[in-house]
C-alpha positions as CSV (number, residue, x, y, z in Angstrom):
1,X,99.4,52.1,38.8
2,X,96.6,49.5,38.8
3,X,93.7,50.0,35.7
4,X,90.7,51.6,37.8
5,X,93.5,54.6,39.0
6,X,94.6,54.6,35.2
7,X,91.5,55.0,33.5
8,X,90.6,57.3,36.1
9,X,93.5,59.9,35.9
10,X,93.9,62.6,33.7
11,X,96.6,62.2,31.0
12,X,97.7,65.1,29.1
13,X,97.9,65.1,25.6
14,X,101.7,64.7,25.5
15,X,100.8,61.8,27.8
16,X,98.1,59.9,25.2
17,X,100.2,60.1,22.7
18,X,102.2,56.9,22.5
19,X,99.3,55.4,23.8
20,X,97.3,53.0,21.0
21,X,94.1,53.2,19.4
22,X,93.3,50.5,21.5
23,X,94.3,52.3,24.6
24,X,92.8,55.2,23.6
25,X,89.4,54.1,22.6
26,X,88.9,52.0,26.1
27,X,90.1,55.3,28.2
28,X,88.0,57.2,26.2
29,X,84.5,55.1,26.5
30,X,85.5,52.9,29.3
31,X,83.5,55.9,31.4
32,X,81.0,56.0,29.1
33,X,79.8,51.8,29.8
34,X,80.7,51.7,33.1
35,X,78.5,54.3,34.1
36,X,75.1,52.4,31.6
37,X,76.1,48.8,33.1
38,X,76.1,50.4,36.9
39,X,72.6,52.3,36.2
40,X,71.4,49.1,34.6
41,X,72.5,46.3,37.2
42,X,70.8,48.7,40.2
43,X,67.1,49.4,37.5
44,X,67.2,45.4,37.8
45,X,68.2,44.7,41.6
46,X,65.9,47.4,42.8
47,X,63.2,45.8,40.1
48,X,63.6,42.5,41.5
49,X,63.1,43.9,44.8
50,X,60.4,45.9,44.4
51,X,58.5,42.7,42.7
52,X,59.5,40.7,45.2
53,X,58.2,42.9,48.2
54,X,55.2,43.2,45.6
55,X,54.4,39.2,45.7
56,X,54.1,39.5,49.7
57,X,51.8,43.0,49.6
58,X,48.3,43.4,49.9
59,X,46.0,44.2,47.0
60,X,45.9,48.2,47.9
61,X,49.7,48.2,47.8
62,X,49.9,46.6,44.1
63,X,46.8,48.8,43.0
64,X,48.6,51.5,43.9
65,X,52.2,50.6,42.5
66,X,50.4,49.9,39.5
67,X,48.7,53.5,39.3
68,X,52.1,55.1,40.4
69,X,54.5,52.6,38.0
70,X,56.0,55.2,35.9
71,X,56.7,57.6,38.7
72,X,58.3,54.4,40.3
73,X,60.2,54.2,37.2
74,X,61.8,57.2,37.4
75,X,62.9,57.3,40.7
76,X,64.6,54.1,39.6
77,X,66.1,55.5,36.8
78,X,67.4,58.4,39.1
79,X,68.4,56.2,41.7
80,X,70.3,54.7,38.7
81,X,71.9,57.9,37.7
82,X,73.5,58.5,41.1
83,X,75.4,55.0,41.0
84,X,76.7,55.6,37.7
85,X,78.1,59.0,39.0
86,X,79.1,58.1,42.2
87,X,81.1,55.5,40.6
88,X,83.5,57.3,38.5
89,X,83.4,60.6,40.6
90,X,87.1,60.6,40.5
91,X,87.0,60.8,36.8
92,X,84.5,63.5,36.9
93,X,86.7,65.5,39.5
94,X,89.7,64.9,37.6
95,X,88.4,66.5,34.0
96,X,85.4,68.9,35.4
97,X,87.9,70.2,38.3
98,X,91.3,70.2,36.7
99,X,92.7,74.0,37.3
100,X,96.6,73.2,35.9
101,X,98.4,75.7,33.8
102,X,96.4,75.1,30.6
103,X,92.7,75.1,32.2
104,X,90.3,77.6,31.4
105,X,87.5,78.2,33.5
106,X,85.6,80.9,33.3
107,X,82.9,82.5,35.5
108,X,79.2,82.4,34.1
109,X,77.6,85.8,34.1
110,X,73.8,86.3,35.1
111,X,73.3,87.4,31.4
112,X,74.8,84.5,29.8
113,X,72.9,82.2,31.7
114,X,70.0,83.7,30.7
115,X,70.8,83.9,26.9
116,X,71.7,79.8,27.3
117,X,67.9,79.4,28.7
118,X,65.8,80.7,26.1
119,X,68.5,79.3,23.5
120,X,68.1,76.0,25.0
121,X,64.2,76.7,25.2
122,X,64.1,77.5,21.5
123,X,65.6,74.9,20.3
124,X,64.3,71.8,22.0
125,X,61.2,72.9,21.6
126,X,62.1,74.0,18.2
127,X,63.4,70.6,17.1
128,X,60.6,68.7,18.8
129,X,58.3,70.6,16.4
130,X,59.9,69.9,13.3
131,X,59.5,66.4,14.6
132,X,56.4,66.2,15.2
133,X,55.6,68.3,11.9
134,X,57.0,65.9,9.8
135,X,55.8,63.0,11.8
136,X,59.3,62.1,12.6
137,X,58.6,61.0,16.3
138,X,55.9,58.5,14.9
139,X,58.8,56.6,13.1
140,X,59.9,54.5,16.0
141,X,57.6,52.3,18.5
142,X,60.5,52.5,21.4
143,X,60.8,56.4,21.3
144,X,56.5,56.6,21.9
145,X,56.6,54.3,24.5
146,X,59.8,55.7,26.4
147,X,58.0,59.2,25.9
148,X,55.0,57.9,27.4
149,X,56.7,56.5,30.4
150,X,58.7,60.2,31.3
151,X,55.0,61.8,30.3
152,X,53.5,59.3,32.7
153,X,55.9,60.5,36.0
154,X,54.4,62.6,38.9
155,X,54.5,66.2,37.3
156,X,57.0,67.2,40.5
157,X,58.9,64.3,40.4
158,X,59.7,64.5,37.3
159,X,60.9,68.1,36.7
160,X,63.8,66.7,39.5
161,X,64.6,63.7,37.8
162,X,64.4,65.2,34.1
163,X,65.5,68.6,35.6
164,X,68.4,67.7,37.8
165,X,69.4,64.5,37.6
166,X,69.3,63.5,34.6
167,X,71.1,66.7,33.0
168,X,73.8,66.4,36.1
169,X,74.5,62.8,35.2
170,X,74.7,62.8,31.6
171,X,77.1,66.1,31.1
172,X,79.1,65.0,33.7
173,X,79.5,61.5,31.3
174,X,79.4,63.1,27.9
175,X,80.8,66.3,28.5
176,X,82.7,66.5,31.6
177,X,84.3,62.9,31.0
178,X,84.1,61.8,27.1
179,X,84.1,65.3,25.8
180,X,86.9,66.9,27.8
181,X,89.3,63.4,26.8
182,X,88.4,63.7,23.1
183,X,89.7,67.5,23.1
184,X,93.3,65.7,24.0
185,X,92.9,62.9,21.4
186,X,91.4,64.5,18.5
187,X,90.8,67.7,16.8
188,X,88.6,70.2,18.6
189,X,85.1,69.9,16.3
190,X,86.0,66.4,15.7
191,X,85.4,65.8,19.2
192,X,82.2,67.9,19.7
193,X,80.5,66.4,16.5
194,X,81.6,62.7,18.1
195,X,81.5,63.5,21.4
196,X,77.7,65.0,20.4
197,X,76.8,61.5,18.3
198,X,77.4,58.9,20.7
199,X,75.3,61.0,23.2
200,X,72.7,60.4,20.6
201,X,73.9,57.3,20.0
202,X,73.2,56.4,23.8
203,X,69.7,57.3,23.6
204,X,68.5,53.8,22.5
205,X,66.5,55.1,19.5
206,X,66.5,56.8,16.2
207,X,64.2,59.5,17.0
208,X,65.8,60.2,20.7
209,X,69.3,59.5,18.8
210,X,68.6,63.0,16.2
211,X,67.2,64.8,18.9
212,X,70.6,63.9,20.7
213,X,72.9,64.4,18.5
214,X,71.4,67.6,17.3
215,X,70.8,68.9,20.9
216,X,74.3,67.7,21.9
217,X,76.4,69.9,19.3
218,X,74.7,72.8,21.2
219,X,75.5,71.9,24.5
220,X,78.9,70.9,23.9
221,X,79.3,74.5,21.8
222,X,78.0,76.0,24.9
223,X,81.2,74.3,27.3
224,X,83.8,75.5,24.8
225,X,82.0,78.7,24.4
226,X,81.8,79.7,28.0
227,X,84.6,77.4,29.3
228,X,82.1,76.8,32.2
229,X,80.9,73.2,33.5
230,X,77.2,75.4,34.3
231,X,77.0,76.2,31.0
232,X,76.1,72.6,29.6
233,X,73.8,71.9,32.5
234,X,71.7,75.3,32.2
235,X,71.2,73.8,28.0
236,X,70.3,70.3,29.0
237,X,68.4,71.4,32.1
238,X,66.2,74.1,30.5
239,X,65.5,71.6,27.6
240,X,64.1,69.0,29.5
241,X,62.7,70.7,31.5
242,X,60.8,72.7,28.7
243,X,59.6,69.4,26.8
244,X,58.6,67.9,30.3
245,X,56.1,71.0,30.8
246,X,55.1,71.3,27.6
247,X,54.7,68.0,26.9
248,X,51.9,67.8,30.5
249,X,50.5,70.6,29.5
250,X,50.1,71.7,25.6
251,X,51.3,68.5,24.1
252,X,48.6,66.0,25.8
């Protein structure tokens, strides 16, 4: 079996047992990088197109990227997403879609959904008001300017990208993927509190990385909880999509 098909299959815990720390630690993150250096190498090859195409425009067409440059960022970012995914869909198959003799998959009632969206509504927006109480989201210059970029995206396009695609690409990552491989490497809550840090971790900043971390522990309790993939998206989905409005709306 060559690496790509070994990092990509799903060994059972028997399985990872013999296996080093080494071994263990690349299976279990390997996902995890590949999946920021894919969305990173297209953000700068569709960059360096875009400003290429940009050199050889007219002065309407640069007037209006630059009015429209953070919606253009997004869909970038998206676009982004989607490679990363595509990329290690087999991994995501294999973990998200496993149904062997010790899977438990559960179906999400209509009720339970709706408890996880006002749960997911009262905390984010919850935690981002303890935040901004204690001025904790002024404490870093990189979390006010990425929240100024996501802020600055079409109002439509962004409840898509920060509504759909971003929820869909990061549980499938951090849940479906990392998550799912800790459970069979570590204790159960050791693997929800890590699984949950490096999702904060992943961020890029301190006040993002909190938020994260914090956010995470709910959305992974949510997956063991309901033992249903739609569970963590309905958490991640709602809260984004709650601070997005909000923060177009009340927050401006």
């Amino acid at each position: 079996m060559n690496f790509w098909n070994r990092i990509n299959a799903r060994w059972t815990k028997e399985e990872l047992s013999p296996w080093s720390s080494f071994y263990k630690t690349l299976y279990l993150l390997f996902p995890v990088v590949i999946y920021y250096i894919a969305g990173d190498v297209i953000e700068v090859v569709l960059w360096a197109l875009i400003n290429s195409v940009l050199g050889h425009s007219s002065e309407n067409t640069v007037a209006f990227f630059a009015t429209n440059q953070a919606t253009v960022r997004g869909i970038i970012y998206a676009l982004g997403l989607v490679a990363g995914i595509l990329i290690l869909s087999k991994s995501a198959k294999n973990e998200i879609l496993y149904e062997g003799p010790d899977a438990e998959i559960k179906t999400m009632s209509v009720l339970n959904a709706c408890i996880l969206v006002v749960v997911s509504f009262c905390a984010s927006v919850g935690l981002n008001y303890i935040f901004d109480l204690t001025g904790l989201n002024r404490l870093s210059e990189s979390y006010n300017e990425i929240e100024s970029a996501q802020f600055g995206v079409a109002f439509y396009f962004g409840l898509v990208i920060y509504g759909i695609f971003s929820p869909l690409a990061e549980e499938i990552i951090f849940r479906g993927i990392l998550y799912n491989r800790m459970k069979r490497v570590f204790p159960l809550y050791v693997s929800m509190f890590v699984s949950s840090l490096l999702f904060g971790i992943f961020h890029g900043n301190p006040v993002q990385g909190i938020y994260g971390t914090l956010m995470g522990l709910l959305i992974v309790w949510s997956y063991e909880h309901f033992k249903n993939f739609s569970a963590p998206l309905i958490v991640h989905s709602v809260a984004n999509v709650s601070i997005f409005i909000l923060g177009n709306t009340l927050w401006r």
